[in-house]
C-alpha positions as a Markdown table, in Angstrom:
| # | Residue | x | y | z |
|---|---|---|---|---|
| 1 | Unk | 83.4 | 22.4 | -51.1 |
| 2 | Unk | 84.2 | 22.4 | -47.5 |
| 3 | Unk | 83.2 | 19.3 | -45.2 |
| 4 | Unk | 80.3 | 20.0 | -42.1 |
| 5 | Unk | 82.2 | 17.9 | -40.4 |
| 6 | Unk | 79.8 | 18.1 | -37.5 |
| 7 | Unk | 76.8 | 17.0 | -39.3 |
| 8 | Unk | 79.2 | 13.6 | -40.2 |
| 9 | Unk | 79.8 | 13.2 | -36.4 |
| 10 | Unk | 75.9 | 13.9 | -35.9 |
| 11 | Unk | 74.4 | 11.5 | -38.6 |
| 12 | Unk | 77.5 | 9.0 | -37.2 |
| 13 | Unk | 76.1 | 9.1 | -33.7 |
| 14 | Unk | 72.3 | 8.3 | -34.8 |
| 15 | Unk | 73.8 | 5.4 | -37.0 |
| 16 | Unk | 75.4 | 3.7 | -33.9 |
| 17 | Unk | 72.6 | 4.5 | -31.1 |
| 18 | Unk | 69.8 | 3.2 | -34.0 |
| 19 | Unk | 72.4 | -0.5 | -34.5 |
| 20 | Unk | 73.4 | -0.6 | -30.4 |
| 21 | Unk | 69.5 | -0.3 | -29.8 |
| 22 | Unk | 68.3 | -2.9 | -33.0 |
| 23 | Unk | 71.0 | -4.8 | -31.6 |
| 24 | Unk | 70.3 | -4.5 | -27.8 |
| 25 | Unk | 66.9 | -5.4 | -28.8 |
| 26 | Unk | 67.2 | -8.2 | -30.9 |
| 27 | Unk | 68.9 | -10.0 | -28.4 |
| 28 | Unk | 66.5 | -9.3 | -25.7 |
| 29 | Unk | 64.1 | -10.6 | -27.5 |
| 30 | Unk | 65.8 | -14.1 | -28.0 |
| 31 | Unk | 66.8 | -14.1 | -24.2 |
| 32 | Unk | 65.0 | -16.9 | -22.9 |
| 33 | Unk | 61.9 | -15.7 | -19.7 |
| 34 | Unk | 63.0 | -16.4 | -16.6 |
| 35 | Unk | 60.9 | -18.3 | -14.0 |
| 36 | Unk | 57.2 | -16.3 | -12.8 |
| 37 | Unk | 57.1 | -14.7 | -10.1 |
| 38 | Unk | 53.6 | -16.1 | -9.0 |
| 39 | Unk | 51.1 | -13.3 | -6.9 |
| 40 | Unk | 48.1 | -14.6 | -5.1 |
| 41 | Unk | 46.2 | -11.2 | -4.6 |
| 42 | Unk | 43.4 | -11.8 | -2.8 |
| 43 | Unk | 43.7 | -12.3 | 1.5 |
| 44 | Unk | 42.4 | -16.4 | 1.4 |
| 45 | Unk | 44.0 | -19.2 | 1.7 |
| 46 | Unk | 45.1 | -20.4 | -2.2 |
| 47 | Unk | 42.7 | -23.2 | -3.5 |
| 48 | Unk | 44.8 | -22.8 | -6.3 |
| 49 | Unk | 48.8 | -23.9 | -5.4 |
| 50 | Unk | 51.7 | -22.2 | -7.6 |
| 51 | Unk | 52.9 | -25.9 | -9.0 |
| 52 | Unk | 49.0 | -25.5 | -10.4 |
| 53 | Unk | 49.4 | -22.1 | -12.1 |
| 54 | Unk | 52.7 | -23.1 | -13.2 |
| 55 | Unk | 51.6 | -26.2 | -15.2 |
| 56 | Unk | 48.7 | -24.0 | -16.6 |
| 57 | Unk | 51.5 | -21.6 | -18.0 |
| 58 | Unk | 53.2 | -24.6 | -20.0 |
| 59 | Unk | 53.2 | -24.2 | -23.9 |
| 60 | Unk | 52.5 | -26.6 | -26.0 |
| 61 | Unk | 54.2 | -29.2 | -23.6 |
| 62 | Unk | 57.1 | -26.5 | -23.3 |
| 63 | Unk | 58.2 | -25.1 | -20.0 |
| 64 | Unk | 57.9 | -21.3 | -19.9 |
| 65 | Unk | 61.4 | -20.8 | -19.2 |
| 66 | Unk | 62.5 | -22.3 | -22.3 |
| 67 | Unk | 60.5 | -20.0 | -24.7 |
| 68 | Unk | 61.9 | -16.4 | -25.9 |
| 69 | Unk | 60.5 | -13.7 | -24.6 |
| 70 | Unk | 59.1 | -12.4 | -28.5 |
| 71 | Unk | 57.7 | -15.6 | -29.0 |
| 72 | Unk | 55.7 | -15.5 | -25.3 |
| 73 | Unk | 51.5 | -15.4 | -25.9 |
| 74 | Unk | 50.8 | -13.6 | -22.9 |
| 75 | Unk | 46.8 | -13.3 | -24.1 |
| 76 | Unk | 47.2 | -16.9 | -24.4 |
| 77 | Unk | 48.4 | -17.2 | -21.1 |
| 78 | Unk | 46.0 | -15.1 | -19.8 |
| 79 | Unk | 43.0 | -17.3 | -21.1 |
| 80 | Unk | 44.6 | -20.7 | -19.9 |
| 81 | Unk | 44.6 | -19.5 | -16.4 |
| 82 | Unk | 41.3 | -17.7 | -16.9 |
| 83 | Unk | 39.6 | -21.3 | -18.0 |
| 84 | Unk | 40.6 | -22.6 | -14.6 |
| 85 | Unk | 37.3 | -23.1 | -12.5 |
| 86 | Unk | 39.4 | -21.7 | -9.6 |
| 87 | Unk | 40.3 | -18.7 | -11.0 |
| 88 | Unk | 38.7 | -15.7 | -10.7 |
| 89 | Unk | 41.2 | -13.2 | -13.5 |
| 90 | Unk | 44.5 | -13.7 | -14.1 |
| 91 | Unk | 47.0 | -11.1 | -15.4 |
| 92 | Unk | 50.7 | -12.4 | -16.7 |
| 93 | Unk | 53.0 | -9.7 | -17.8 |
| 94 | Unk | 56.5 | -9.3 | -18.5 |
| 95 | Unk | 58.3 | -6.7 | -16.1 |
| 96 | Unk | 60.5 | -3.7 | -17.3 |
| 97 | Unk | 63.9 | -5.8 | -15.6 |
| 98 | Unk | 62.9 | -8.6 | -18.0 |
| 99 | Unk | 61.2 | -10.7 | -15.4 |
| 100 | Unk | 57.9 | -12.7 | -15.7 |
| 101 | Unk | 55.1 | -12.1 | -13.2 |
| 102 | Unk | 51.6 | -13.4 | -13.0 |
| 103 | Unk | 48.7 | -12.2 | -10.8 |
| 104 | Unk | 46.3 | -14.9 | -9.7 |
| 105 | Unk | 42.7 | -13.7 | -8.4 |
| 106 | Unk | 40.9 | -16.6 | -7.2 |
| 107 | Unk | 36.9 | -17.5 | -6.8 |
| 108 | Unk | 35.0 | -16.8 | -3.5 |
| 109 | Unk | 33.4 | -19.3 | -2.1 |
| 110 | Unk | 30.6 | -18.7 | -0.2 |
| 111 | Unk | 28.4 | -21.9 | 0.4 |
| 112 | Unk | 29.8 | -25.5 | -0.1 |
| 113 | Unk | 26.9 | -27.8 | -1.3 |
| 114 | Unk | 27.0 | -31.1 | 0.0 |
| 115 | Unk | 23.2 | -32.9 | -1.3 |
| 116 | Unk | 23.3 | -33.3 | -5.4 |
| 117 | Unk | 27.2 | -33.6 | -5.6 |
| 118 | Unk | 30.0 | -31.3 | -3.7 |
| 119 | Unk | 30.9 | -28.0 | -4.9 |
| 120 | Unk | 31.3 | -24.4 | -3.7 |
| 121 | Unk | 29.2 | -21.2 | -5.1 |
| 122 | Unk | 31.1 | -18.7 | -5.5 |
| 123 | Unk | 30.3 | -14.8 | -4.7 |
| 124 | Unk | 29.1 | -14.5 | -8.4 |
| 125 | Unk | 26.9 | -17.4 | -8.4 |
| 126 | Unk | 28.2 | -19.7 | -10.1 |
| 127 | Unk | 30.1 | -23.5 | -9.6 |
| 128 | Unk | 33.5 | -23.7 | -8.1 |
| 129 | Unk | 35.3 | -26.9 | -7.3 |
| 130 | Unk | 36.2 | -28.5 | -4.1 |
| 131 | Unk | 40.2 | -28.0 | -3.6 |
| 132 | Unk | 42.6 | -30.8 | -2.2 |
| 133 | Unk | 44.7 | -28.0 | -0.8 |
| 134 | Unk | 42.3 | -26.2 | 0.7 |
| 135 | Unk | 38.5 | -26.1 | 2.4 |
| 136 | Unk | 37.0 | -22.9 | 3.4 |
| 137 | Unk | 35.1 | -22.3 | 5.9 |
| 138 | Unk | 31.5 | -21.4 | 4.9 |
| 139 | Unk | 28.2 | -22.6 | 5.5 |
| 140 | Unk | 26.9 | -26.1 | 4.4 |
| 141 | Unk | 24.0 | -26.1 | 1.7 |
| 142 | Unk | 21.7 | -29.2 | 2.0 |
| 143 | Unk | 18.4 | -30.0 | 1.0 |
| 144 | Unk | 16.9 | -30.1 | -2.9 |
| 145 | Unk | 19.5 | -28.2 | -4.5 |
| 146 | Unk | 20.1 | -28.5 | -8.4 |
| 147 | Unk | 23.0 | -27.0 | -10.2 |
| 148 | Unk | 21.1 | -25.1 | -12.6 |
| 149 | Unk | 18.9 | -23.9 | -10.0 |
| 150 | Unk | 21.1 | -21.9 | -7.3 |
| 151 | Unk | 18.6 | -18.5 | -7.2 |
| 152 | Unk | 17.5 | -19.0 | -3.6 |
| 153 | Unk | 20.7 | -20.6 | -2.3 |
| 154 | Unk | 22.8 | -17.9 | -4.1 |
| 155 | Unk | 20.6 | -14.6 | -2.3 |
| 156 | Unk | 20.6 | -16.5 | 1.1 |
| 157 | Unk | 24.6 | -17.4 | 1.3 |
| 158 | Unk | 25.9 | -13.7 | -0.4 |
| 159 | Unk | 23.3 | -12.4 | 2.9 |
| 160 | Unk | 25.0 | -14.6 | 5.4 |
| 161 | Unk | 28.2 | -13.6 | 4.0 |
| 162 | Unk | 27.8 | -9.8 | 4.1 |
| 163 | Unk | 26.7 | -9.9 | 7.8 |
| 164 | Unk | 29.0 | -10.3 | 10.6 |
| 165 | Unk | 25.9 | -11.6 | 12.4 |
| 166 | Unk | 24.5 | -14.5 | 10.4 |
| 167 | Unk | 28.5 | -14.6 | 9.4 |
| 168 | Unk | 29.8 | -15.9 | 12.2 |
| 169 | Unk | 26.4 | -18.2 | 13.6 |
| 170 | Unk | 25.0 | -20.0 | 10.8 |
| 171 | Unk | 26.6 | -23.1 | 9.8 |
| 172 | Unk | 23.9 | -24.8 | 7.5 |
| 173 | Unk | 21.5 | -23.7 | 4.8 |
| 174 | Unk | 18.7 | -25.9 | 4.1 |
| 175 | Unk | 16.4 | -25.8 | 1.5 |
| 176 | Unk | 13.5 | -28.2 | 1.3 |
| 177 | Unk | 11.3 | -29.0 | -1.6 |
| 178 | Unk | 9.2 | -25.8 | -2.3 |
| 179 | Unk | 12.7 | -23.9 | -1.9 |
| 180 | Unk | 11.8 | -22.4 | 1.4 |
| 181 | Unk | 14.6 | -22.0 | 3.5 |
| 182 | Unk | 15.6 | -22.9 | 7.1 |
| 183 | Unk | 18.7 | -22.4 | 8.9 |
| 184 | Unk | 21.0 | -23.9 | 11.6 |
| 185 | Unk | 23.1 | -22.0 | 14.5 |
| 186 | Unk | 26.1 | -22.5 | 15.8 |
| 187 | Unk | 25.9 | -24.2 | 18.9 |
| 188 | Unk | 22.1 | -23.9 | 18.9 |
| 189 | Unk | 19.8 | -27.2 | 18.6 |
| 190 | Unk | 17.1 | -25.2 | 17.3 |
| 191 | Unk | 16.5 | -24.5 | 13.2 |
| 192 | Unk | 15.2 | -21.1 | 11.9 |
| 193 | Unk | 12.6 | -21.7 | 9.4 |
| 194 | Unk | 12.8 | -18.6 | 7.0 |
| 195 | Unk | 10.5 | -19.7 | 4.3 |
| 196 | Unk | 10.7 | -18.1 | 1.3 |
| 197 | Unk | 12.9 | -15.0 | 0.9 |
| 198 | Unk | 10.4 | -12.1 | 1.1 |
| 199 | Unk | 11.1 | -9.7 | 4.0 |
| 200 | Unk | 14.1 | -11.3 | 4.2 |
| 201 | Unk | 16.0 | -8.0 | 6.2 |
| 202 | Unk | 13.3 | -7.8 | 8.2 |
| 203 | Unk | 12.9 | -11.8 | 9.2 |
| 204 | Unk | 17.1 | -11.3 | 9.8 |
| 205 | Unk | 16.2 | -8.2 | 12.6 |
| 206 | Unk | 13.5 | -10.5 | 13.9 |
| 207 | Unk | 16.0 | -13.2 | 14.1 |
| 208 | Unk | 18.8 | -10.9 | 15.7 |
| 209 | Unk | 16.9 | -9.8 | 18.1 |
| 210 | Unk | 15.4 | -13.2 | 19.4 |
| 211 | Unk | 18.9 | -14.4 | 19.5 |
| 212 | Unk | 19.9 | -11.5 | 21.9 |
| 213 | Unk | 16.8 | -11.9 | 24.0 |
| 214 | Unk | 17.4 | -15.6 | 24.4 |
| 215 | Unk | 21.1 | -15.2 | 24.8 |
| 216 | Unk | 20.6 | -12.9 | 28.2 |
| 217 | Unk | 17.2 | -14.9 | 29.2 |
| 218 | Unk | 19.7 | -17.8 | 29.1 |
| 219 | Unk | 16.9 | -20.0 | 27.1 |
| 220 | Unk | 18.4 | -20.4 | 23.8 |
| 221 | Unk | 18.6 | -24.2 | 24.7 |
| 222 | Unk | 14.7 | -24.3 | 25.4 |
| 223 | Unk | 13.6 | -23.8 | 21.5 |
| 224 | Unk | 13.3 | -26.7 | 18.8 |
| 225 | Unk | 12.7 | -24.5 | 16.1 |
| 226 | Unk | 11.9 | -20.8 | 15.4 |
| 227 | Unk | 9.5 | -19.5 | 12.3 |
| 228 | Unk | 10.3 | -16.6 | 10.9 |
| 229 | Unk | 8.4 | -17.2 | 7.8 |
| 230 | Unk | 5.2 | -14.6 | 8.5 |
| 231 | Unk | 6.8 | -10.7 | 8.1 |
| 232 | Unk | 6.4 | -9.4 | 11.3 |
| 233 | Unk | 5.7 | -12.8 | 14.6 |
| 234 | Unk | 8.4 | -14.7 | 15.6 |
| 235 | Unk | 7.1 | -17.8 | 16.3 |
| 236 | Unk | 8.6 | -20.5 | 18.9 |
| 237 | Unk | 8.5 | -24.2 | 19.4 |
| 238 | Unk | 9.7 | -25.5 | 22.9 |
| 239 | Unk | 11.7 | -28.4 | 23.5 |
């Protein structure tokens, strides 16, 4: 019976690539993660520092680094960072070199409230916490605001947000007792009385455009206040 030698040196070769890659693997495994590589991918300022993220990423009172890489929960990871009120989504995942990267996507703030306790709302709606690190700059809610009640306050800031406009002049929200809404300018001694929110794009225009007027009559200092509450007057109060 005559040898096939080459099937021997065939079968030989798949034994030694199936133990170099068992082997290879096994000790990857047991190789300890290195230190994150912490990404902040949103353009703000981080209300959330790295020495913060990294203390969320301990284990069981066990620095990362120190853990295998086949033991690593990286879902777990995931929803520790995720539980931070700070945090928008977080996404931690080991990279083809071996490395250990997180991406951090923080809250947007859009209104701080500064009457029934200090907080932000963020651009979903809901609570975010002041940061030590931190403040953005984004217009002051005051008034008879509850925390379980943030409709009005919610619609008004994401409007003042999305226009460069209202952006860049309004400074305060107010809203009094029967949640209508008034508004302070920058640099203006006058407040904008909105009322309630019907109409709202059209009591904005009104707005915009008695802003403009006044700016080249020279006689934005001449007003108290300005009602916008009725659809389509804009009604002023002299000094």
């Amino acid at each position: 019976m005559r040898i096939n030698w080459n099937h021997i040196k065939i079968i030989g070769l798949l034994a030694i690539v199936v133990f170099l890659y068992a082997f290879t693997s096994q000790r990857n495994n047991k190789r300890k993660v290195a230190a994150p590589i912490i990404e902040f991918v949103d353009d703000q300022k981080p209300f959330v520092t790295h020495a913060t993220v990294s203390k969320l990423l301990i284990q069981n009172q066990q620095p990362i680094t120190s853990v295998p890489k086949e033991t690593l929960d990286l879902n777990g990871l995931e929803q520790a960072l995720n539980a931070h009120k700070m945090i928008e989504n977080a996404e931690v995942f080991l990279r083809v070199n071996g490395g250990f990267s997180v991406k951090i996507k923080q809250k947007k703030p859009i209104a701080r409230v500064s009457s029934s306790g200090a907080y932000y709302i963020d651009s979903t709606g809901g609570l975010m916490p002041l940061s030590t690190n931190y403040t953005a700059r984004v217009p002051m809610v005051t008034g008879h605001v509850k925390q379980n009640d943030l409709a009005v306050v919610y619609t008004i800031a994401s409007r003042i947000m999305n226009d460069s406009f209202l952006k860049t002049n309004v400074i305060e929200i107010h809203q009094n007792r029967d949640k209508s809404i008034d508004l302070k300018l920058r640099q203006c001694q006058f407040t904008v009385h909105l009322g309630s929110l019907n109409y709202l794009d059209k009591k904005i225009n009104n707005l915009k455009a008695f802003y403009n007027k006044a700016i080249k009559d020279k006689s934005l200092e001449k007003y108290s206040k300005v009602n916008l509450q009725f659809e389509n007057q804009v009604v002023c109060t002299k000094v």
